[in-house]
TORGU-343480 format. One record per residue (C-alpha): residue number from 0; x, y, z. Coordinates in nm, 2 decimals. Layout:
N
R / NUM / X / Y / Z
...
END
This chain:
409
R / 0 / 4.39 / 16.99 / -12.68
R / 1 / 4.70 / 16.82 / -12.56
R / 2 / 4.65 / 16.48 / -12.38
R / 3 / 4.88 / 16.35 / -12.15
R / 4 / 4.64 / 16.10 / -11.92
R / 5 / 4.30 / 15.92 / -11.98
R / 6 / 4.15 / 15.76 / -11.75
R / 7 / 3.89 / 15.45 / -11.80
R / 8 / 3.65 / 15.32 / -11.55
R / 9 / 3.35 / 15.04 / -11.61
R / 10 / 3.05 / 15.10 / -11.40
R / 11 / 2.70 / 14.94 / -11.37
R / 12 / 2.61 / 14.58 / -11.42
R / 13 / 2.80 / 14.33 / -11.65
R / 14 / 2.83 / 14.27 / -12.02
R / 15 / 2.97 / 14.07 / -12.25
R / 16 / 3.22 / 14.40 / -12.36
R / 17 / 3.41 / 14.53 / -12.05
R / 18 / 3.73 / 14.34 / -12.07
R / 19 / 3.72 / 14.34 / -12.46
R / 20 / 3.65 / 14.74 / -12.45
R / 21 / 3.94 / 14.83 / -12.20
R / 22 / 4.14 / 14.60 / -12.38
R / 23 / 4.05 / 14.79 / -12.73
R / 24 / 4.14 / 15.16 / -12.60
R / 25 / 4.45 / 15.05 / -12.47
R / 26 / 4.51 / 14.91 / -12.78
R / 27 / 4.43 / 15.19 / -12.93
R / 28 / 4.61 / 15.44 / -12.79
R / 29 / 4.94 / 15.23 / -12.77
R / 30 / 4.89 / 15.25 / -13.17
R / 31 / 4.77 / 15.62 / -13.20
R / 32 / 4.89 / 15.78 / -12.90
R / 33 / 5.19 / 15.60 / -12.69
R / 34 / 5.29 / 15.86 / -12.51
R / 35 / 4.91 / 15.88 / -12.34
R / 36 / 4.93 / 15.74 / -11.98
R / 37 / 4.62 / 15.51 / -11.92
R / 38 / 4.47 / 15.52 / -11.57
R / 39 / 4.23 / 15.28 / -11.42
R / 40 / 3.97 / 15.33 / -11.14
R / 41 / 3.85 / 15.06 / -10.94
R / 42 / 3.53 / 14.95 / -10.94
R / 43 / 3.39 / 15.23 / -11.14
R / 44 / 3.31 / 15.59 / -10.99
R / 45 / 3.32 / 15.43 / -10.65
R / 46 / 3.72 / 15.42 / -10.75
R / 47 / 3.70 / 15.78 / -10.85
R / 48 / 3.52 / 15.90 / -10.54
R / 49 / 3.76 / 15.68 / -10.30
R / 50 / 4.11 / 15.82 / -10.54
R / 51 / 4.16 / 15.41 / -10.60
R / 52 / 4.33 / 15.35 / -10.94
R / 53 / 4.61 / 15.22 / -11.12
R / 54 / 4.83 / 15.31 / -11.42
R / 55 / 4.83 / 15.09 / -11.67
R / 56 / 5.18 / 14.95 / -11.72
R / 57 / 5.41 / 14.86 / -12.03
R / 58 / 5.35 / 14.50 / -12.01
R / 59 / 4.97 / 14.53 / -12.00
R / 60 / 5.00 / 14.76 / -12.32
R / 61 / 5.18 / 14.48 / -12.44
R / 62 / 4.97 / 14.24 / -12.39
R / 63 / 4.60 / 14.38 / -12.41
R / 64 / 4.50 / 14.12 / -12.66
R / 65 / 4.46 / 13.91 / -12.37
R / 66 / 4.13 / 14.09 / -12.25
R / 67 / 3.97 / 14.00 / -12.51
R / 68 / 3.94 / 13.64 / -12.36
R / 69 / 3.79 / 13.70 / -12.06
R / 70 / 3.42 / 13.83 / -11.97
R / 71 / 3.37 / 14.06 / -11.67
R / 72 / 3.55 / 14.33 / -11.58
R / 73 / 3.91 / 14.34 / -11.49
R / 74 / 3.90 / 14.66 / -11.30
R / 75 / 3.58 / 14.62 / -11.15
R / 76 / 3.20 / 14.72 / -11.17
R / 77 / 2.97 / 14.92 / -10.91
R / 78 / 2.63 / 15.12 / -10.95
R / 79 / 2.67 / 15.45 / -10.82
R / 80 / 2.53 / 15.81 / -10.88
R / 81 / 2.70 / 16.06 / -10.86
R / 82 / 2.41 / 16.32 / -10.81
R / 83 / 2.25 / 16.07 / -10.55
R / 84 / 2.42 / 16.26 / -10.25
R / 85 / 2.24 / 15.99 / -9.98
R / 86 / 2.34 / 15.70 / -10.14
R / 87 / 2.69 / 15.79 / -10.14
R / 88 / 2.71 / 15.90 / -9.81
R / 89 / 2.55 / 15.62 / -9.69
R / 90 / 2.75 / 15.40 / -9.90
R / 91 / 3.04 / 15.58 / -9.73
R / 92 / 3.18 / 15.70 / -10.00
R / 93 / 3.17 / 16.11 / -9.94
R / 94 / 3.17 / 16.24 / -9.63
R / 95 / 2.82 / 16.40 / -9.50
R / 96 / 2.86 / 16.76 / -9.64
R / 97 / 3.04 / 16.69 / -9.96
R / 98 / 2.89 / 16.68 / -10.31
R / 99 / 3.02 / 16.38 / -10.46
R / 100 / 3.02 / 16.55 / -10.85
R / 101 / 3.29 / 16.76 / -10.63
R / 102 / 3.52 / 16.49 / -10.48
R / 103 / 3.49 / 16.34 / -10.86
R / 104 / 3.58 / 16.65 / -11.00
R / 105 / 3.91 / 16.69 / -10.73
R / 106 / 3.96 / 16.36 / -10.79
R / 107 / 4.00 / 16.38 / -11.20
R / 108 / 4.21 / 16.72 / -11.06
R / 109 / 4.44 / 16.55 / -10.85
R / 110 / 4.53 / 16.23 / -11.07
R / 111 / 4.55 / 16.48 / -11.40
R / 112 / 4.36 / 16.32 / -11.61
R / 113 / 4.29 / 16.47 / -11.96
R / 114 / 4.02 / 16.25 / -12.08
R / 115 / 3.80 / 16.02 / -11.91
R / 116 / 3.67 / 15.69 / -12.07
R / 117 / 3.35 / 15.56 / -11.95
R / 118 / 3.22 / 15.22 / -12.05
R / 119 / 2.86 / 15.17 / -11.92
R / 120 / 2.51 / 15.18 / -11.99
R / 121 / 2.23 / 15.49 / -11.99
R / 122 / 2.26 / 15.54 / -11.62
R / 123 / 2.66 / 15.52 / -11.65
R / 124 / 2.69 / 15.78 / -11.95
R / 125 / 2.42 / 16.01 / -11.77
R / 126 / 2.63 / 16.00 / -11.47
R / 127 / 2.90 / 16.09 / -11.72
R / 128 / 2.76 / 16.37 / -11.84
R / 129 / 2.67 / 16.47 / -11.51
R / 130 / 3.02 / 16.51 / -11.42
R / 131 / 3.10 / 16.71 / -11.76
R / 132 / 2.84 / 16.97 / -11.68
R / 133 / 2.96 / 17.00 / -11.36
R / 134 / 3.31 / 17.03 / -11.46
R / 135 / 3.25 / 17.26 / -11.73
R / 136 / 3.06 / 17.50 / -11.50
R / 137 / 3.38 / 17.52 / -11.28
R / 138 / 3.58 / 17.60 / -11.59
R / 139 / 3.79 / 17.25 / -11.55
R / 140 / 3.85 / 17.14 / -11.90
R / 141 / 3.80 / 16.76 / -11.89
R / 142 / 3.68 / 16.52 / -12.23
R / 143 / 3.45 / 16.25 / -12.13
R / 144 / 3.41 / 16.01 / -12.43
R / 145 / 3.20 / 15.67 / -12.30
R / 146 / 3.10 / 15.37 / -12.45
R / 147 / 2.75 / 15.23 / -12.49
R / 148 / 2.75 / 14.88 / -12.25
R / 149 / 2.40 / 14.70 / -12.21
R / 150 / 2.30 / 14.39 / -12.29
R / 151 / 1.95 / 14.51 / -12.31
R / 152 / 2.02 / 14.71 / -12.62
R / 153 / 1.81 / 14.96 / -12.53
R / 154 / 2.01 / 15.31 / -12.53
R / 155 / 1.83 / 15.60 / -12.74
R / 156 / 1.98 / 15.69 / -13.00
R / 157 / 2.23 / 15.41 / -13.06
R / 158 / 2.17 / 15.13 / -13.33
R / 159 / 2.35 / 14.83 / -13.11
R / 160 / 2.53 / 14.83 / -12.76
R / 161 / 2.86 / 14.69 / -12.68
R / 162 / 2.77 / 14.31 / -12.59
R / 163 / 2.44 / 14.28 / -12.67
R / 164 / 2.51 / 14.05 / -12.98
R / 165 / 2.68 / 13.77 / -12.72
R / 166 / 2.49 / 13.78 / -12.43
R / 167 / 2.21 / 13.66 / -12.66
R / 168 / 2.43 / 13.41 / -12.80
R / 169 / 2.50 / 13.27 / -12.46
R / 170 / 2.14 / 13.32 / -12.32
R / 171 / 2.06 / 13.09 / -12.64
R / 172 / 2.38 / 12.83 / -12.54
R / 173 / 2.21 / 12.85 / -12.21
R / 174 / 1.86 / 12.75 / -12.27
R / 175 / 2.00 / 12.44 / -12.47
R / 176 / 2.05 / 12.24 / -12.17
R / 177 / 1.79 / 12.35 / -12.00
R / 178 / 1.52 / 12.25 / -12.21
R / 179 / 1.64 / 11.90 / -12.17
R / 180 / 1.44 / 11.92 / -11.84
R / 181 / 1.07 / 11.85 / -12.01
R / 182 / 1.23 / 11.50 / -11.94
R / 183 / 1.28 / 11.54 / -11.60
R / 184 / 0.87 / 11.52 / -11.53
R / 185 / 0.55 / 11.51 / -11.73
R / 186 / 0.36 / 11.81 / -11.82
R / 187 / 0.65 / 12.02 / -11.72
R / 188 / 0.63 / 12.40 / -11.78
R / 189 / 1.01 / 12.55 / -11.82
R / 190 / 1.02 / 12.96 / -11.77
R / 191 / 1.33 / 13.14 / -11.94
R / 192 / 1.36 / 13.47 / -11.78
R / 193 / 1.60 / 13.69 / -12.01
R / 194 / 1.74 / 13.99 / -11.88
R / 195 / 1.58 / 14.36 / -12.02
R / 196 / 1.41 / 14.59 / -11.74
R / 197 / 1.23 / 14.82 / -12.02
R / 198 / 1.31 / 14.64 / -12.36
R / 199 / 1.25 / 14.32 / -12.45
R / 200 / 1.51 / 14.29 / -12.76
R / 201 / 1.74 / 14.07 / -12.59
R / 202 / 1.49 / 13.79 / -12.49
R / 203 / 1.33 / 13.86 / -12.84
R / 204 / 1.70 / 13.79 / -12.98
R / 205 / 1.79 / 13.50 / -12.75
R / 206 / 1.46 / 13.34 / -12.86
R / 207 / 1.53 / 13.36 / -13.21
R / 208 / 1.94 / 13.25 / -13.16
R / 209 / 1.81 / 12.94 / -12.96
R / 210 / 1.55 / 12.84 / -13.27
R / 211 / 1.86 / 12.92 / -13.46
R / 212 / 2.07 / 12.63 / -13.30
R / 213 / 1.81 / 12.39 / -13.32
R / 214 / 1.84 / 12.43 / -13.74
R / 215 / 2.13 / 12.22 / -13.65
R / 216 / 2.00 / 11.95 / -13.50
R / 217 / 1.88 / 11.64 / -13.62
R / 218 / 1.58 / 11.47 / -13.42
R / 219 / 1.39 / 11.11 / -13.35
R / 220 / 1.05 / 11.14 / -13.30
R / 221 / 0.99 / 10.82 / -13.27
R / 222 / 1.16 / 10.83 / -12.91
R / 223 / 1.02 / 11.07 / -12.85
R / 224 / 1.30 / 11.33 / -12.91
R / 225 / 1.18 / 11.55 / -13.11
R / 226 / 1.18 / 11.94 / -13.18
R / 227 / 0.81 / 12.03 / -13.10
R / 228 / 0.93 / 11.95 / -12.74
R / 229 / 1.23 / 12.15 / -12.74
R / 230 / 1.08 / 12.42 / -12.91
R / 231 / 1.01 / 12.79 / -12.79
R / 232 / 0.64 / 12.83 / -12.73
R / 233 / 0.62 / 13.17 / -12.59
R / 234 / 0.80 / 13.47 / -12.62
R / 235 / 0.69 / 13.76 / -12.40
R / 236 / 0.82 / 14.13 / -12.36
R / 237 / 0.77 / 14.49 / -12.22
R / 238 / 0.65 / 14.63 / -12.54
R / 239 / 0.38 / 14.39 / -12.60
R / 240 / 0.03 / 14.34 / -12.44
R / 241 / -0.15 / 13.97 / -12.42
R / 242 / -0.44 / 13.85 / -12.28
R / 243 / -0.34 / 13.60 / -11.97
R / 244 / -0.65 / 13.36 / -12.04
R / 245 / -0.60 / 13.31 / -12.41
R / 246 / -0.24 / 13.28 / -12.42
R / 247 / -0.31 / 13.06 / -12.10
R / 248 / -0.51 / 12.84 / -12.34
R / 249 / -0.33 / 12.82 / -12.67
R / 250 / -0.04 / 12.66 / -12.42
R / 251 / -0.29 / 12.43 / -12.24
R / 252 / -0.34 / 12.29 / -12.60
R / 253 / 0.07 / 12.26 / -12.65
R / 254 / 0.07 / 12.07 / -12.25
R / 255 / -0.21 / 11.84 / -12.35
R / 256 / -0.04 / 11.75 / -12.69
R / 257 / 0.36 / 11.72 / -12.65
R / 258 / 0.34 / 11.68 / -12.26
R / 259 / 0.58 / 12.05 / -12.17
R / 260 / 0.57 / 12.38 / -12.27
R / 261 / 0.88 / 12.62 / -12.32
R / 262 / 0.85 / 13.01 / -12.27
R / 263 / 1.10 / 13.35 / -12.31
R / 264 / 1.01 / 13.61 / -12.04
R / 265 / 1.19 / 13.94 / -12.05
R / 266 / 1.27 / 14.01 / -11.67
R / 267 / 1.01 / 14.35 / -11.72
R / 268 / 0.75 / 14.20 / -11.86
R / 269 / 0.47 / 14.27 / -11.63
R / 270 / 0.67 / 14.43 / -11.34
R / 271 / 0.41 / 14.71 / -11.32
R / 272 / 0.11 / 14.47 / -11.26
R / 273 / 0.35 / 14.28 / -11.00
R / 274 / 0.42 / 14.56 / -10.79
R / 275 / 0.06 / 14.67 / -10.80
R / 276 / -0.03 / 14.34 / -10.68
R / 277 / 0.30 / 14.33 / -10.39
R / 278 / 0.25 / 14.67 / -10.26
R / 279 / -0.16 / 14.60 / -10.27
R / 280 / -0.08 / 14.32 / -9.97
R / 281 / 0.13 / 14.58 / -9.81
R / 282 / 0.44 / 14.52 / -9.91
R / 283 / 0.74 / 14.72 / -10.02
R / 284 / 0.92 / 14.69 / -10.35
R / 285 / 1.29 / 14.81 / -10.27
R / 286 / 1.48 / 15.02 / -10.54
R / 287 / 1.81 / 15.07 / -10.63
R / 288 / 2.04 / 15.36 / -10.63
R / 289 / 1.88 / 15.50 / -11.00
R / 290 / 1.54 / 15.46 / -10.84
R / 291 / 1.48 / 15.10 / -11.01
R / 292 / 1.29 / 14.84 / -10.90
R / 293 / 1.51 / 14.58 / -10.80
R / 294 / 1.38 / 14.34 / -11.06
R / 295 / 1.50 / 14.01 / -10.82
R / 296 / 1.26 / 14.13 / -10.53
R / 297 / 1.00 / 14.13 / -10.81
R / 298 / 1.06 / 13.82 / -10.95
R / 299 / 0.90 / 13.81 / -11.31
R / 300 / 0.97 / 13.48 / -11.38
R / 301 / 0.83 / 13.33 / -11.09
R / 302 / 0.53 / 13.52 / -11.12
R / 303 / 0.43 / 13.42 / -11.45
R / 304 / 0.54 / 13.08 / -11.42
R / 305 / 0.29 / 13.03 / -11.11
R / 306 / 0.04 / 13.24 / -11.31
R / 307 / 0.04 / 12.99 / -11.62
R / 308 / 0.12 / 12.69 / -11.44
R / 309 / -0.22 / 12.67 / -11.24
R / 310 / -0.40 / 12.80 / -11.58
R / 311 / -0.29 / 12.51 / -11.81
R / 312 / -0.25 / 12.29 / -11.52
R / 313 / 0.09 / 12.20 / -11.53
R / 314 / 0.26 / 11.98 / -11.29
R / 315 / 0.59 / 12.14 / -11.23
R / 316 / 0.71 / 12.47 / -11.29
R / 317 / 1.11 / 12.55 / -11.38
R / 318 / 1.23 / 12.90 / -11.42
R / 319 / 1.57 / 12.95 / -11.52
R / 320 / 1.72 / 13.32 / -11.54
R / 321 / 2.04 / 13.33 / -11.77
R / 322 / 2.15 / 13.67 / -11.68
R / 323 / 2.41 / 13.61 / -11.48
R / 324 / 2.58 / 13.35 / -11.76
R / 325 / 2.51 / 13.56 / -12.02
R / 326 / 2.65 / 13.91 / -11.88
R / 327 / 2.94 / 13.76 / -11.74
R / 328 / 3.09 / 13.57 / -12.09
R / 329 / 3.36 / 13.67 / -12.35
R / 330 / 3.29 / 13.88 / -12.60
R / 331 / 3.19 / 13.68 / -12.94
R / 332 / 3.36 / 13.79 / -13.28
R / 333 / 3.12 / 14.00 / -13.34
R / 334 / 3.08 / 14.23 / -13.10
R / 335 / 3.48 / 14.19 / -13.06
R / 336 / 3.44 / 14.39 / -13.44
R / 337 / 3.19 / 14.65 / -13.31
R / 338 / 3.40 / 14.72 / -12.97
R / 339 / 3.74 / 14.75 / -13.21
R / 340 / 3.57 / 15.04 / -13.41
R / 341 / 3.37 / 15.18 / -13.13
R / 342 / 3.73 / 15.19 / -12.92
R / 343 / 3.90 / 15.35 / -13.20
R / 344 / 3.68 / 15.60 / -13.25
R / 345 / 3.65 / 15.68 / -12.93
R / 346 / 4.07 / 15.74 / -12.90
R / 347 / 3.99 / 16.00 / -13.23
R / 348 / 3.77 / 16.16 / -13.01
R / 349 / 3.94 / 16.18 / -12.69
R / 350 / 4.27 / 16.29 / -12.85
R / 351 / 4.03 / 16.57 / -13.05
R / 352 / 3.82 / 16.69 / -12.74
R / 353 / 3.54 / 16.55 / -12.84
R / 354 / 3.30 / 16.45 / -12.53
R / 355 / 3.00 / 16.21 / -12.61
R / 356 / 2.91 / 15.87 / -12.62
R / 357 / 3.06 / 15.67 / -12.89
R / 358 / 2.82 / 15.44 / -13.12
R / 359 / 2.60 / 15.45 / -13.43
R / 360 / 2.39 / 15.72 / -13.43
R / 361 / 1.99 / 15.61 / -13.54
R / 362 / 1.93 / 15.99 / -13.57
R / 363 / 2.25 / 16.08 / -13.84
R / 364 / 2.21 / 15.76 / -14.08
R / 365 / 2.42 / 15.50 / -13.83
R / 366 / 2.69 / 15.72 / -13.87
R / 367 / 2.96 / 15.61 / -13.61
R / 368 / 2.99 / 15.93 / -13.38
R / 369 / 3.02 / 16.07 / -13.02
R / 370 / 2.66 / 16.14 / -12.95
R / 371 / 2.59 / 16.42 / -12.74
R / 372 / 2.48 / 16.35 / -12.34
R / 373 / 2.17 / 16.53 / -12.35
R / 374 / 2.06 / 16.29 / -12.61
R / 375 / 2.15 / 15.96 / -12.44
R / 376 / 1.89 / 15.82 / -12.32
R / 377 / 1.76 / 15.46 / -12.14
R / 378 / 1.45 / 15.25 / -12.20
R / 379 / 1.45 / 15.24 / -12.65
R / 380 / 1.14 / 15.02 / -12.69
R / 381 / 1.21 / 14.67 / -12.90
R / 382 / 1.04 / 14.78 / -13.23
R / 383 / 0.76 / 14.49 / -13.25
R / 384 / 0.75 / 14.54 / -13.62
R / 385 / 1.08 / 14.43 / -13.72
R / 386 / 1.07 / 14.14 / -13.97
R / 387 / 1.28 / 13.89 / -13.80
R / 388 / 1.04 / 13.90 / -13.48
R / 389 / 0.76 / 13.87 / -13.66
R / 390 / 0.88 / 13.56 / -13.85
R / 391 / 0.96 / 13.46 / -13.52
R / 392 / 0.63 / 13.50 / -13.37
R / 393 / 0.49 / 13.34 / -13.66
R / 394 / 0.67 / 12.99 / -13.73
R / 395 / 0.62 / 12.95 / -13.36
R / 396 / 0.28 / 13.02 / -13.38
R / 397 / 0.18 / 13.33 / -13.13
R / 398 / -0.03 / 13.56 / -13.15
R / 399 / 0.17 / 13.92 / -13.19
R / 400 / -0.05 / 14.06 / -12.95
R / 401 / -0.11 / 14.48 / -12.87
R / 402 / 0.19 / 14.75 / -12.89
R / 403 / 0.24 / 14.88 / -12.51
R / 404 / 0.30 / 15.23 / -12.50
R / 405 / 0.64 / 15.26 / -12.28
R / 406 / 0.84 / 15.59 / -12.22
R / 407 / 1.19 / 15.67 / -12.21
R / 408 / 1.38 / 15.64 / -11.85
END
């Protein structure tokens, strides 16, 4: 097919790998493809439902390198759904009546765009392909190539997401100072909620980064500065079951002996129990526009942290959510690397009329490939098994614990 103009839009929340992926396709296409206009919507489908965009100008081309320095995303982020006719209405974004996979569709029809680039996670993609279907079934001949953004790492089938690599590194840069705390009161217990709704990689991988910095250091016991107090204690995660009571009293040992305790929580770890317990007193969880729990109005961290703090009897009780200085950071070299060939690929594709999502496929040997829609799915479990977490879970001395079933989103 002939390409004249793509157009690239980041939707859902944050990651380390929005600025650094728009950056790469334009990069990309000004090498493969230069005669390709590139237009941006604002704010993700929200942009494309309102007709709010941009072309992308000669001097930007120019100068993409420089988005690989910032975190966020230039063009702006929104979580919308496009089959969620209610939610857009309300959100005032189609008019009551209108079917906002049509006002997409006229949209895409009206700014001429070829190709259409999406950068987001499971729920972005899906939406994607929500929009292909549609516009193949009213014979509009439209590519829609995304790329796989969560810091969760958790999209079936692909073997890594865009930034998942840094915002552990950064969740790990985070936690550094905040351990320093334990000094801040005796028998202090210090929660580190992690970000991951239905996989508990990235707190699993934080965890293990942060042990990874304290091989740096150097330590003085005798002033009591020392690495037992700084270590992690406790990593905790969807896809593993504990018992409360016993981990409550292998920690109680840790309190009594080095005077704080230090634990990982993945953000859905437990939600199901809490919202048992929150709608059993009559209240009501509120959702989001995917039909999630809106995981701040459940509050995992807190929850545990009073939950362990009256069973090993701590005095105080810090949680401390990195999320929103992880997600937000600069891509690291890394996943700079991953988004380079992802982004290239992704321009082979586009310019072939290829749709899919672009990433390493775990089904076809890691092969780097647009993966087809219908097989993009959310919610891949952490596998429990892998070596590295279970030399994790061993040198810090916990208990692996039962495999929870989970199911896909």
């Amino acid at each position: 097919m002939s390409v004249k103009r793509v157009g690239i839009l980041t939707a859902g929340g944050l990651a380390p790998c929005l600025s650094s992926a728009i950056g790469a396709l334009i990069e990309s296409y000004t090498e493969k493809a230069p005669e390709v206009e590139i237009l941006c919507y604002r704010s993700g489908y929200k942009g494309l439902l309102l007709g709010d965009s941009f072309l992308v100008t000669p001097t930007v081309r120019e100068n993409a390198k420089v988005l690989h320095q910032h975190g966020g995303s230039p063009i702006g982020n929104s979580r919308v759904k496009l089959t969620n006719v209610a939610d857009c209405v309300k959100r005032g974004l189609v008019k009551e009546g209108q079917d906002p996979l049509h006002v997409a569709a006229e949209q895409l029809k009206t700014d001429c765009v070829d190709v259409l680039h999406t950068i987001g996670g499971d729920d972005t993609n899906t939406t994607a392909a929500d929009l292909a279907a549609f516009l193949a079934k009213n014979d509009y001949d439209l590519t829609v190539v995304g790329l796989p953004k969560t810091i969760d790492n958790d999209v079936i089938p692909i073997k890594q997401s865009l930034g998942a690599w840094t915002a552990a590194e950064q969740g790990a840069r985070f936690f550094e100072n905040v351990v320093a705390e334990h000094n801040a009161n005796p028998r202090m217990l210090i929660v580190h909620e992690v970000m991951g709704r239905n996989c508990g990689w990235l707190t699993a991988a934080t965890a293990n980064k942060y042990r990874e910095r304290l091989d740096e250091l150097k330590f003085l016991p005798e002033t009591g500065l020392s690495r037992e107090r700084k270590e992690v204690h406790g990593v905790y995660i969807p896809e593993m079951h504990f018992e409360l009571q016993q981990e409550a009293d292998r920690l109680r040992a840790i309190l009594d002996e080095i005077d704080c305790v230090n634990i990982f929580i993945s953000e859905g770890a437990g939600v199901d129990s809490i919202v048992q317990e929150m709608e059993s007193r009559g209240e009501e969880v509120p959702k989001d526009a995917f039909g999630h729990y809106k995981l701040d109005a459940v509050n995992p961290g807190k929850w545990f942290g009073e939950q362990f703090a009256k069973m090993i009897g701590a005095e105080k009780v810090l949680v401390q959510k990195s999320g929103y200085y992880s997600r937000a950071a600069r891509a690291n070299e890394q996943d700079i690397e991953l988004i380079a060939r992802c982004a290239n690929k992704a321009v082979d594709c586009a310019l072939a009329g290829d749709s899919g999502v672009v990433g390493q496929d775990e089904e076809r040997g890691d092969e780097l490939r647009a993966i087809e829609f219908e097989r993009i799915k959310g919610g891949k479990p952490f596998d429990i098994g892998s070596t590295w977490f279970g030399n994790l879970l061993r040198e810090i001395k916990q208990p692996k614990g039962d495999v929870v079933e989970t199911q896909h989103a």
